[in-house]
N, C-alpha and C positions, 0 to 999 in steps of 0.2 A: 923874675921875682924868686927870692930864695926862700924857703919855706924855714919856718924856724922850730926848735924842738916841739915846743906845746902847739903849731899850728900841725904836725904831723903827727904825733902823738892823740891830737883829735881825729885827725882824717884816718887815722888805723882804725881807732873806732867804730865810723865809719863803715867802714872796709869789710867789719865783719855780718854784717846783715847784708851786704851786696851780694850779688849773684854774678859770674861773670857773663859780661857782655859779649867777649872776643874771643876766639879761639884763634891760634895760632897753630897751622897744622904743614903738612909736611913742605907745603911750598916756600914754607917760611917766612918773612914780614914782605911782601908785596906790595906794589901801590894799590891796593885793589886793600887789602888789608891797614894802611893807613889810611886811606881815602872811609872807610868804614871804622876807624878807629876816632879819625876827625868827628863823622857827624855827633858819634855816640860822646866824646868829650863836650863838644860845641852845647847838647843837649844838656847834660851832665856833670860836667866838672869834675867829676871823680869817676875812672870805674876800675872795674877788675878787671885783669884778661888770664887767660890759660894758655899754658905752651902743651900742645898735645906730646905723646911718646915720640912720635915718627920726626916731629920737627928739627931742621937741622940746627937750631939756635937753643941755648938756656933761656931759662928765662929772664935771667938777670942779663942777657947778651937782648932779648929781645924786646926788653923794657927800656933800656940804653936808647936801644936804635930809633925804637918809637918817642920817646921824650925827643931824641935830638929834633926827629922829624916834625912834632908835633909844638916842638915850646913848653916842654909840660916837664911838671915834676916829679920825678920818681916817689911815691910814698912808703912803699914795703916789697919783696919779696921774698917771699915762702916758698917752697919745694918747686912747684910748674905754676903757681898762680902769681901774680904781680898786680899793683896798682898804682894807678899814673894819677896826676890832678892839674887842672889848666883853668885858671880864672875867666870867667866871662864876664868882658869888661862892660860888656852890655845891659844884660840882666844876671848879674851876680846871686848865685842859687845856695853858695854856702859859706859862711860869713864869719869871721873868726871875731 
């Protein structure tokens, strides 16, 4: 699902009362770090993550890898923070 202007445009919103969930730090995205990226979307639907200094990935290289991995949609990227969003087709928690 492609997210469209005003449905992202919401979710930045969003985005700025979130706190990040994720740290990305020098080992760089892991399965160990998707597999913890999974729950936290599955829960969530939206969150933030952080690329620490030492990481060998941008953040915009880091949000890439994890959408592919995870099905999810890129929302924004700012300096080392980034935010992803993934529908729960289950119990649907943010509703455009």
């Amino acid at each position: 699902m492609e997210l469209t202007g005003k449905q992202r445009a919401a979710l930045r919103s969003m985005c700025n009362t979130l706190q990040p969930v994720l740290y990305i730090g020098k080992e760089g995205v892991t399965e160990a770090t998707v597999k913890e990226a999974y729950d936290a979307i599955e829960a969530r639907e939206l969150i933030k993550c952080t690329v620490q200094d030492t990481a060998p990935h941008t953040a915009r290289e880091a949000c890439q890898i994890l959408c592919e991995k995870l099905g999810a949609q890129p929302v924004q990227c700012i300096g080392r923070k980034f935010s992803i969003y993934r529908r729960n087709e289950k119990e649907p928690k943010i509703e455009f």
